[in-house]
C-alpha positions as CSV (number, residue, x, y, z in Angstrom):
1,X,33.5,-91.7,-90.5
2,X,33.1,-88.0,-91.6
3,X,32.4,-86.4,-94.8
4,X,35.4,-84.1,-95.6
5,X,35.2,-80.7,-96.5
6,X,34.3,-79.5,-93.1
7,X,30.8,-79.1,-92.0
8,X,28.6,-78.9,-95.4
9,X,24.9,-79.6,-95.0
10,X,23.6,-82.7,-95.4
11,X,20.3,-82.9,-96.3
12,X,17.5,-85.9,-95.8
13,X,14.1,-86.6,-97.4
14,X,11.2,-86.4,-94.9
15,X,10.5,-89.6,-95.9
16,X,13.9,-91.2,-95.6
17,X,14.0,-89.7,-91.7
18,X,10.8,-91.1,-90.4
19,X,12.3,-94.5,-91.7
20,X,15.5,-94.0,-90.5
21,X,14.6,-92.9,-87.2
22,X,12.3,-95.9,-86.5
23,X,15.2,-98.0,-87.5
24,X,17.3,-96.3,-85.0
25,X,14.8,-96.8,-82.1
26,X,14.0,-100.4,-83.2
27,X,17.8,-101.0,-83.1
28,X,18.5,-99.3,-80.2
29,X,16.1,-101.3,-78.2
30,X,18.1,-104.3,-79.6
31,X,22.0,-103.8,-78.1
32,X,23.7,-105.1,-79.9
33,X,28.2,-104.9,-81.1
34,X,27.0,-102.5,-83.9
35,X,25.5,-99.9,-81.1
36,X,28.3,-97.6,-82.6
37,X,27.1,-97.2,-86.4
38,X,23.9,-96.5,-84.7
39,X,25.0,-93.9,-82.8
40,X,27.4,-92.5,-85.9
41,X,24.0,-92.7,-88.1
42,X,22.0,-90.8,-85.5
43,X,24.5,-87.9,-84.9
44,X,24.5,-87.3,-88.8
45,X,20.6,-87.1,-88.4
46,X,20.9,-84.7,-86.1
47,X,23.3,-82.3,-88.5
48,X,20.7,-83.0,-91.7
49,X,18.6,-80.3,-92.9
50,X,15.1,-82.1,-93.6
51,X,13.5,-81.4,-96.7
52,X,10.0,-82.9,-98.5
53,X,11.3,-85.8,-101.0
54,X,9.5,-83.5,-103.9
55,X,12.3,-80.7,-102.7
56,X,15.3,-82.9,-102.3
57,X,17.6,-81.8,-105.2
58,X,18.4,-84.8,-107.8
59,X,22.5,-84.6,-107.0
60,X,22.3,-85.6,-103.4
61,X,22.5,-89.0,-102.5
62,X,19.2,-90.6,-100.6
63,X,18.1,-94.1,-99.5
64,X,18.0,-96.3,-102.5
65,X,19.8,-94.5,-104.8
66,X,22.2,-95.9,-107.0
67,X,25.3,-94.0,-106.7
68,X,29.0,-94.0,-109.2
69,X,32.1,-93.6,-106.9
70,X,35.8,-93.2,-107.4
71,X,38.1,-94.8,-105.1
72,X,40.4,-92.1,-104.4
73,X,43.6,-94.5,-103.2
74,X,43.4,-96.7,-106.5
75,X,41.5,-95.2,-108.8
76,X,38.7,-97.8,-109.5
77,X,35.3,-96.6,-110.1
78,X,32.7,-98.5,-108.7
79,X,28.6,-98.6,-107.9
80,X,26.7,-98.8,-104.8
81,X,23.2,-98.8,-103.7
82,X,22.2,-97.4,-100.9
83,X,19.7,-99.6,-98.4
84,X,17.7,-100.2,-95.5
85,X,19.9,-103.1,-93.3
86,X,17.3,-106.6,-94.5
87,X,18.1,-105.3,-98.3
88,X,21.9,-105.2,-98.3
89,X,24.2,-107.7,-99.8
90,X,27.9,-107.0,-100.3
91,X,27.6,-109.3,-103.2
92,X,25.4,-107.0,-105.0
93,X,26.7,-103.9,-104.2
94,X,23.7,-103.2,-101.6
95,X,25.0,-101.3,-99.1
96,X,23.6,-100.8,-95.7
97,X,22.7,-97.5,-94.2
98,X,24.2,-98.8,-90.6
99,X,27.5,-99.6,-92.8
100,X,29.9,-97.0,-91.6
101,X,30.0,-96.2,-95.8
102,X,26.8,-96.2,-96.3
103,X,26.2,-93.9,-92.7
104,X,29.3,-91.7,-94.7
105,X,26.8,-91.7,-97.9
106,X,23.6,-90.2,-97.0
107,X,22.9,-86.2,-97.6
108,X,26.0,-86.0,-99.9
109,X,25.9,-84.5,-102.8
110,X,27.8,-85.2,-106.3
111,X,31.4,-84.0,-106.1
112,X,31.9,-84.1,-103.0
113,X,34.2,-86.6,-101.2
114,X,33.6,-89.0,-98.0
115,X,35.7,-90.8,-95.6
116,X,35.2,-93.7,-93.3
117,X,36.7,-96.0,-91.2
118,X,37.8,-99.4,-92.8
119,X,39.7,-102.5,-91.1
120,X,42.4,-101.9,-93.5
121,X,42.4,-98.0,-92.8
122,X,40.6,-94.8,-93.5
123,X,39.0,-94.8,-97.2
124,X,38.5,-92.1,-99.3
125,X,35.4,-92.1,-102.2
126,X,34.4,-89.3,-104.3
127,X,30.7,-89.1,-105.7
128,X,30.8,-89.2,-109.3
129,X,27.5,-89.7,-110.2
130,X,24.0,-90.5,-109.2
131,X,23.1,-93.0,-111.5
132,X,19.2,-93.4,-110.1
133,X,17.7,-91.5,-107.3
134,X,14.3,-92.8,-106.3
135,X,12.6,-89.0,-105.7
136,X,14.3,-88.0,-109.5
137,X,12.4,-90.7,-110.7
138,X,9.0,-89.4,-109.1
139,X,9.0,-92.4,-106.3
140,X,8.0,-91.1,-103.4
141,X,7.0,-94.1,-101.5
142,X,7.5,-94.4,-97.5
């Protein structure tokens, strides 16, 4: 999983990384077969450029935000939200942080394009849209 375009800056609410790193060292003191999204979540961390959710600018994608994408290999738009790992739900289009999609997700901004690694192969999204981003909306909530 990578974002393309090289190494562009990802950035990360101050909220969104204290929860994300106690969610990292509450997983990591649970081994378990996933032990590799953890590790591809927390090396993204470690490349993010923190900022204070009232600073995060309102085209890059953070947790809970609601986010338009276009499949790049068929075309198809489609919506994902962005969660913590008890909220997801494939069904709903809830999408897990320690997803290797969802890891590809956070920091980006709109227009740019991720990749990640799928059973089926490497997929390619581009971010259309953010349709809701929690700090836009003024929710600033830990």
């Amino acid at each position: 999983m990578k974002k393309s375009s090289g190494t562009k800056t990802i950035y990360i609410t101050d909220n969104d990384m204290v929860r994300l790193e106690e969610l990292l060292e509450i997983a990591g003191e649970n081994p378990t077969r996933d032990n590799k999204h953890l590790e591809e979540l927390s090396s993204e961390l470690m490349k993010a450029e923190v900022v204070e959710s009232r600073d995060i600018p309102p085209n890059v994608i953070t947790m809970n935000s609601e986010v338009l994408f276009q499949d790049l290999d068929n075309g198809d738009s489609k919506t994902y939200k962005l969660v913590f790992p008890r909220e997801a739900n494939v069904e709903q289009n809830r999408i897990s942080i320690l997803a290797p999609v969802g890891t590809a997700m956070i920091g980006c901004r709109v227009g740019q394009t991720i990749k990640w690694n799928a059973p089926a192969g490497v997929r390619k999204m581009k971010i259309v849209k953010i349709l809701y981003q929690p700090e836009a909306a003024g929710d600033y909530h830990l």
